[in-house]
N, C-alpha and C positions, 0 to 999 in steps of 0.2 A: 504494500500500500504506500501512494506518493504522498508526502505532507505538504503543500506546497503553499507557501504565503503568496495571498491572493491582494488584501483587500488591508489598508493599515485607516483606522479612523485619526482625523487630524481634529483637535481640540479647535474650533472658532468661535468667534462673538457672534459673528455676522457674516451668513451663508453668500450673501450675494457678492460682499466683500470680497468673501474669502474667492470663490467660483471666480470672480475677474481676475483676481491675481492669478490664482493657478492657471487658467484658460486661456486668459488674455497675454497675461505678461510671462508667464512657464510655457506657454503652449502645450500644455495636458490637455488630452481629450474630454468633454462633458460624454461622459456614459447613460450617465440618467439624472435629472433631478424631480423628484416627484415626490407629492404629500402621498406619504407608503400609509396611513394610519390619518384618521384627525389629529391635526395639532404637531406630527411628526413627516418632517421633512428630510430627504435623503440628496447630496447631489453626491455623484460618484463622477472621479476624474481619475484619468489614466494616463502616466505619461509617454510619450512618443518609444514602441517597441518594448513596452515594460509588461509583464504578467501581474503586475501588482498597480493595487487602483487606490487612491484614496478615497476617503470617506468623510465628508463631510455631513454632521448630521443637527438636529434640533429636532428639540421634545423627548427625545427618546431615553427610556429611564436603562439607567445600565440593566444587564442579564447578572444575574443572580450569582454570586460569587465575585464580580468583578465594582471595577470602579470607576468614575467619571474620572476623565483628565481635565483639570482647568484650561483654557484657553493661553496659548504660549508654554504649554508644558513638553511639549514635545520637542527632541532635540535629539540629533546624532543618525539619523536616519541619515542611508548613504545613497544616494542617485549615480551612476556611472555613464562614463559617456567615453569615446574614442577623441574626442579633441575639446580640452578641456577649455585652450586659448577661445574656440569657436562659442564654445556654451558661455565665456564666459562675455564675449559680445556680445549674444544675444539676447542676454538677462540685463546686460549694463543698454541694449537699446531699448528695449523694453521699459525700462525706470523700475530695474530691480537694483536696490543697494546691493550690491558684491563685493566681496574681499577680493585682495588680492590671489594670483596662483601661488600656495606657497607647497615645499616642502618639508619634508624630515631631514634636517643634516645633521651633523656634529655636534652643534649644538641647540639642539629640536629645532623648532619650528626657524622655517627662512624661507624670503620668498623668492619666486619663481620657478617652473619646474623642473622636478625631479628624473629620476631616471621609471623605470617601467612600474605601475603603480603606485609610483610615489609623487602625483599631480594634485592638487584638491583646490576648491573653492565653499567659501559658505556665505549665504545670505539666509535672512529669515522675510517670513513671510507676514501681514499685515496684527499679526494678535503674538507674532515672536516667535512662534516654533521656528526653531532652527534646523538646516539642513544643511550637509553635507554632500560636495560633488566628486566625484574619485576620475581619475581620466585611465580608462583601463586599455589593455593593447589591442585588443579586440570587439569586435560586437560578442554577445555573451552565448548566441548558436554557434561561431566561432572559434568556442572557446574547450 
């Protein structure tokens, strides 16, 4: 049996908010946004060749055992790309705040990049969840 992470829920204030930013300025897919339930609204985005969607949700009471994340709680999530330099123009034309490319050297963090896997950028999104971008050598069928 396959376990495969499909679907990660991103903590927001404000769905509509959030859906521009990931759609408009990330260029993720809108999958669906629909009131699933009265009072519960779902928009689900997918980023460009990813198996995994986020989830942006309102109303909806956690499932039983788990727990709500506050809005900007989320952090460290890693998105990969083949040309780090590319992804990271086109989050800076967009009017995405982004760091620099930096890597790991000698004495951690420095910027510009690194050798294979060792590329990264990070910006956060409108309520602060933080993301991380990795520049991998490959596409990940490639792989």
């Amino acid at each position: 049996m396959n376990w495969t992470l499909e679907v990660v829920p991103v903590p927001v204030t404000d769905l509509d908010r959030a859906k521009e930013f990931y759609a408009e300025r990330c260029g993720f897919a809108v999958d669906l946004d629909d009131e699933v339930a009265p009072g519960t609204r779902i928009v689900q985005l997918t980023p460009p060749g990813s198996r995994c969607s986020l989830a942006l949700i309102s109303g909806m009471p956690p499932m039983p055992g788990t727990r709500t994340m506050a809005p900007g709680a989320l952090h460290g999530l890693q998105l990969c790309v083949t040309d780090i330099e590319a992804a990271r123009i086109a989050l800076v034309e967009t009017g995405v705040d982004v760091s620099p490319v930096m890597h790991v050297g000698p004495g951690g963090w420095e910027e510009g990049g690194g050798g294979t896997w060792n590329s990264f950028l990070t910006f956060r999104d409108p309520d602060g969840n933080g993301w991380i971008v990795q520049e991998a050598p490959s596409e990940l069928s490639e792989r």
